[in-house]
Legacy VTK file of the C-alpha trace (Angstrom):
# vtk DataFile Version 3.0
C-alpha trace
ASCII
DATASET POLYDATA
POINTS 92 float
31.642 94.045 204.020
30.212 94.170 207.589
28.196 96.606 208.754
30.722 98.211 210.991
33.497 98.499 208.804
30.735 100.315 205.666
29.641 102.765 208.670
33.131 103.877 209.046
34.112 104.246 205.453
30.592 106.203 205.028
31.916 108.499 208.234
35.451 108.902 206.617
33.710 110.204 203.466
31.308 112.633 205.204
34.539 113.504 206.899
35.638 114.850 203.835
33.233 117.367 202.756
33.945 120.783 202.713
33.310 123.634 205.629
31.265 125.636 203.566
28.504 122.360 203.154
28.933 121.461 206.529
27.156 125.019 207.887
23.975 124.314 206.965
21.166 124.651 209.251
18.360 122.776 210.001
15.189 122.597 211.502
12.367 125.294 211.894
11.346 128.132 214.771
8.381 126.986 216.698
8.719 129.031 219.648
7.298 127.956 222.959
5.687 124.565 220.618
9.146 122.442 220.728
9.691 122.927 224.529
6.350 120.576 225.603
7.436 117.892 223.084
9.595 115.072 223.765
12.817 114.973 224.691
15.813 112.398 224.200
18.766 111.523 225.008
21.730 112.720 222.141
22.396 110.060 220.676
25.488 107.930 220.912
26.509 107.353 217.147
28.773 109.367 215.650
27.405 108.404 212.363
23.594 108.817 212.203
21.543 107.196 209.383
17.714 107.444 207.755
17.469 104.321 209.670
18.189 106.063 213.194
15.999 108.918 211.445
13.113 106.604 211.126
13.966 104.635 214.564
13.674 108.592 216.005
10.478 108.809 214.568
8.865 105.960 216.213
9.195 107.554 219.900
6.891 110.665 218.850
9.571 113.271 219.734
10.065 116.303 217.836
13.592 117.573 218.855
16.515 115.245 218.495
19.888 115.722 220.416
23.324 114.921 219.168
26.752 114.758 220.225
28.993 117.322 219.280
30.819 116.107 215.964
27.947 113.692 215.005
27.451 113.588 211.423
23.928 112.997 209.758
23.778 111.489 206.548
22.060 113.270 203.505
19.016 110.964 203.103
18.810 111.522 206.963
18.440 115.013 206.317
16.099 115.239 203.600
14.101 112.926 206.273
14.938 115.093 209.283
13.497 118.216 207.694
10.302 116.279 205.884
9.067 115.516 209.432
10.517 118.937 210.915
12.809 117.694 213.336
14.771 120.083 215.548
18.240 118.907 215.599
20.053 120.380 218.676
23.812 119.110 219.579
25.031 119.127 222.941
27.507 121.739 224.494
30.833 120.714 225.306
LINES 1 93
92 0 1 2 3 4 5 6 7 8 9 10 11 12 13 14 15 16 17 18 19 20 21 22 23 24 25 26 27 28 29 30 31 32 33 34 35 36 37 38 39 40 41 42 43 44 45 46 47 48 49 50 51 52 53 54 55 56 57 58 59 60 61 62 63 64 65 66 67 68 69 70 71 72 73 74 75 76 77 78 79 80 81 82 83 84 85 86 87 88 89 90 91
């Protein structure tokens, strides 16, 4: 199975979880602290992994940005809120 194809079926399956799991939120209140870190770009996946997690984690930046209807799998959560990453997703 290529890589592609698995990311999809792992999308259509976080797809499928309920509203009521989906409205959980993340990240902590730092005040003034998270506006001097780094900044990036939201990312372009609509699927984001522990890999992309760990990638993230390399560039020293604290708040990560996401496209609206991004999904972030639950090992990259658990990893998102060890390192307290803000998560912020993009108006439309």
């Amino acid at each position: 199975m290529d890589k592609e194809r698995l990311e999809n079926l792992v999308f259509d399956e976080l797809l499928a979880i309920s509203p009521k799991q989906k409205n959980i939120k993340r990240g902590f209140f730092a005040g003034n602290y998270l506006r001097n870190m780094a900044y990036q770009r939201p990312f372009s996946r609509a699927l984001v992994t522990e890999a992309d997690v760990r990638e993230f984690l390399k560039t020293g930046a604290r708040v990560m940005a996401m496209k609206k209807g991004s999904i972030i799998t639950p090992l990259a959560v658990e990893m998102i809120d060890a390192n307290f990453i803000k998560v912020e997703y993009e108006r439309a």
